[in-house]
C-alpha positions, 0 to 999 in steps of 0.5 A: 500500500502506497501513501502519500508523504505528507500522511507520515510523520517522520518523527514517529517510530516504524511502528506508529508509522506503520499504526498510523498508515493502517488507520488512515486506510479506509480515508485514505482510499476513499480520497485518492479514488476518483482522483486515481479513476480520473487519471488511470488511462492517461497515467497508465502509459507510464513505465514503472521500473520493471515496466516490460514495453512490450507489454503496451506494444502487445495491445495494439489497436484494441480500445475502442471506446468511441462506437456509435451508440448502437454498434455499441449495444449490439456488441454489449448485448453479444457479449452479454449473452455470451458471458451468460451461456457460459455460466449456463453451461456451469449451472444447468448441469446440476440438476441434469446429473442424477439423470445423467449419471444413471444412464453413463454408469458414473458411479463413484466418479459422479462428482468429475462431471462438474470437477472437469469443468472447473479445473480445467476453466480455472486452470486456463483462466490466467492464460488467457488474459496475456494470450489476448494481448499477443493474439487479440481478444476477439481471437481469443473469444471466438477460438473460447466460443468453439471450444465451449461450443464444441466441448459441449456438443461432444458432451451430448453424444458422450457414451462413457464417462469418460469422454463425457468428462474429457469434452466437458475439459475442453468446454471448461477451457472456452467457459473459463476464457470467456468469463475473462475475455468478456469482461475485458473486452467490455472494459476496452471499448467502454469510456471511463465514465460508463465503464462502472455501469456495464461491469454491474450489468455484467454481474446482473448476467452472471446472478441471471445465469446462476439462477435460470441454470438449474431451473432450465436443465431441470425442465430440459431433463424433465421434457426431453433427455439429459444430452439436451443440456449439452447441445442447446449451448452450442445453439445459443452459442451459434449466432452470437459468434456471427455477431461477435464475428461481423460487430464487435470492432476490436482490431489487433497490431502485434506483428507477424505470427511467428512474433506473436508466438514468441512472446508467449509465456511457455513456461509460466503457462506449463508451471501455471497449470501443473500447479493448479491442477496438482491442488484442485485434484486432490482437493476436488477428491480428498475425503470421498476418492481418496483421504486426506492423509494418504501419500498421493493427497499430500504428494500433489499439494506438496509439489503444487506448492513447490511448482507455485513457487517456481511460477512465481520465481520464473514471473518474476526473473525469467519471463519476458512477457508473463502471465503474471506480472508480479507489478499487479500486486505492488498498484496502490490498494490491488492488494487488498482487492486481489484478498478480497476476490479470494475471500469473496469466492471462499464466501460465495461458491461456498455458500451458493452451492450448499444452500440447496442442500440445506433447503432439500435434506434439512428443511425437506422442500423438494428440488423445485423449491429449493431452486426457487429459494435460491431466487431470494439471493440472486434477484437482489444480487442483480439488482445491486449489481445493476445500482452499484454499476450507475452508482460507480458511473455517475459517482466515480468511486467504486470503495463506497459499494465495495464497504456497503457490500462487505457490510451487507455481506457480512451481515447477512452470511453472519446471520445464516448461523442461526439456520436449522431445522427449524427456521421459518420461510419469512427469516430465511427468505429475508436473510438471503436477499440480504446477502444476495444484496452484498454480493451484487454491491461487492463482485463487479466493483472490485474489479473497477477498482483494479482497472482504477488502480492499474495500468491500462495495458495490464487490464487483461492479465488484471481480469484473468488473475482476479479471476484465477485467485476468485476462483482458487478461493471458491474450490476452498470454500466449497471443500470447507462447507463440505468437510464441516458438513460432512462432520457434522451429519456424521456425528449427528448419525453416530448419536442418534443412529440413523443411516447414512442417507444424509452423509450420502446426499452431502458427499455427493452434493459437491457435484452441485458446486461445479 
């Protein structure tokens, strides 16, 4: 965290420094912010120390923030609706998986029909943000568009669970590069002023998506078959690569393609993803594949951790064009921001993918219902996610939602702590859209902050790594909600002798989570 000299006094010891600094924070943020959002496109050409040129070079004609009004909309709307297939593809699927895993004979592996998806998605998301800079966004989103599309159209012809969870890899690859790839491309052909208000509207797509997902692969399942699923995604997909293809004006200058190829970070991406997939292996199965004490649980996150490292000593030293600059971490308050998106995906996918569970096997409402309870977050999600946007518009800060959402947040998750069996339909209904309401404040705009607080050249490797650090928090958020659940029915079965029915319906409830 930098301050500005003039808030320190000299005449004090380190140590008050240092109390001093850390009570000014909150004031301090909240001053520098509009002057930093004013000045970040304009201040962001400047070359910091270890500033690599090529990363400016690598940019090109990208940005285009002057679209007439209409190109523009096309193209937002596009984008939306690919941002919203992409969390489709995720949601939809689980209420598809009993169904599914009867026909393929999955058996104790049901839980990869998810787990693919997501290891491969958050394995590629760091990628991609720097390979759009070398090859161009708009590359870069279609060659995501066919991998989703054509990973899911494999999925509905799978005959084997095996292939099935092979396909859903390589649509988790294009879902994962599109979650990133939309929301910098709207960044770059969005004004500084507007910027704030279509990044809400995106989170509003993303809380739509999470919601209608389950709905709509539960009907899907219930009128026709499970493959139906898979296939529509390719569908809806299908038109809005022609308008992504024909409207989005997004134009590359990197040179020639053997230059381009070059430039990419090899071995940051082969460290990159041998460590990612070396910890959400062994997490997505500890405790039901294999336990958590065995040689290849704690051999994997060993080396995943001793891989991390070398990633980041090979950013740091070795890599002319890295995934990851390490500079990200050092931009006034990113720090903070990138803690934050750990922690709000160790809340949220945590919270979001055990709540079902809670509403099914302990207060016995069935699948329809506990789908329709799930509105009571992500109605107010979108909405708050829709007002943060115009208010980060027309305010210009981004902090004011951030601390309005902690605190609603907080509030609401703290107040979960008195569910049980017992709880009525009015408390827990109103608890939720609290909660739901600090979600929207909070997701979209710690990403404004980022932009705010960064270079313009680094917006792409920004969203990917927020994304990447989001997401690493969701896949220990759901493994702490599933241990402690876990825990706690068994206990309660040991004492009251009941069968394992429960214990069954949470260990296989992980598969929701993906």
């Amino acid at each position: 965290m930098s301050f500005h000299p003039n808030n320190v006094d000299t005449s004090q010891s380190s140590t008050d420094q240092i109390t001093q600094e850390a009570m000014q924070m909150p004031s301090q943020i909240l001053n520098d912010e509009k002057l930093r959002v004013a000045n970040v496109d304009s201040s962001s050409s400047t070359q910091g120390p270890d500033q690599n040129q090529s990363d400016a070079e690598s940019i090109g004609g990208q940005r285009n923030s002057d679209l007439p009004r209409k190109r523009l909309l096309i193209s937002i709307t596009a984008l939306s609706v690919c941002l919203f297939v992409s969390f489709l593809d995720q949601t939809s699927v689980s209420t598809a998986t009993p169904a599914l895993a009867g026909e393929l004979e999955t058996g104790t592996s049901t839980s990869w029909i998810g787990t693919s998806f997501l290891i491969a998605s958050t394995a590629f998301q760091l990628i991609n943000g720097r390979l759009s800079d070398i090859f161009g966004r708009k590359n870069m989103l279609l060659l995501c568009l066919f991998l989703m599309g054509a990973g899911d159209l494999a999925c509905g012809f799978a005959k084997t669970p095996v292939q099935l969870y092979v396909f859903r890899s390589i649509a988790g690859v294009g879902g994962g590069g599109i979650n990133s790839l939309v929301m910098i491309i709207v960044s770059d052909i969005t004004s500084l002023q507007n910027r704030g208000y279509y990044q809400g509207m995106l989170g509003a797509i993303i809380a739509l998506a999470n919601g209608v997902g389950p709905f709509l692969g539960g009907a899907i399942v219930q009128s026709a078959t499970w493959r139906w699923v898979f296939w529509m995604i390719p569908i809806i997909t299908l038109p809005t690569t022609a308008i992504i293809w024909f409207y989005l004006p997004l134009k590359h200058r990197s040179g020639e393609y053997m230059a381009k190829i070059k430039k990419i970070d090899y071995g940051g991406i082969a460290l990159n993803i041998a460590s990612t997939l070396l910890l959400l292996i062994p997490i997505s199965g500890g405790g039901v594949t294999y336990a958590w004490t065995s040689a290849f649980f704690i051999a994997t996150v060993v080396i995943s951790v001793f891989l991390a490292v070398l990633f980041v000593l090979f950013e740091w030293k070795i890599a002319k064009l890295p995934i990851m600059p390490l500079r990200l971490y050092r931009a006034p308050h990113c720090w903070a921001l990138y803690l934050q998106s750990f922690l709000t995906g160790l809340a949220y996918f945590g919270n979001f993918f055990y709540l079902p569970l809670y509403f099914q096997s302990v207060l016995g409402y069935d699948a329809l219902v506990a789908g329709a309870l799930i509105l009571a977050v992500v109605i107010p999600t979108s909405l708050t996610s829709i007002l943060s946007g115009q208010y980060m518009s027309r305010v210009g800060s981004y902090m004011h939602c951030i601390l309005a959402g902690f605190a609603l947040w907080t509030l609401g998750n703290g107040l979960t702590l008195i569910f049980d069996r017992n709880t009525k339909l009015g408390p827990l209904i109103i608890i939720l859209i609290v909660e739901g309401a600090g979600i929207g404040f909070t997701l979209q705009p710690t990403l404004v902050g980022m932009y705010a607080n960064g270079r313009s050249e680094d917006r792409a490797v920004t969203t990917g790594l927020r994304n990447f650090i989001r997401t690493i928090g969701g896949a220990f958020g759901v493994l702490y909600k599933e241990i402690n659940i876990r825990r706690a029915q068994q206990t309660s079965l040991l004492v009251t002798g009941k069968t394992c029915r429960v214990v069954g319906e949470v260990e296989s409830g992980s598969d929701a989570a993906y």
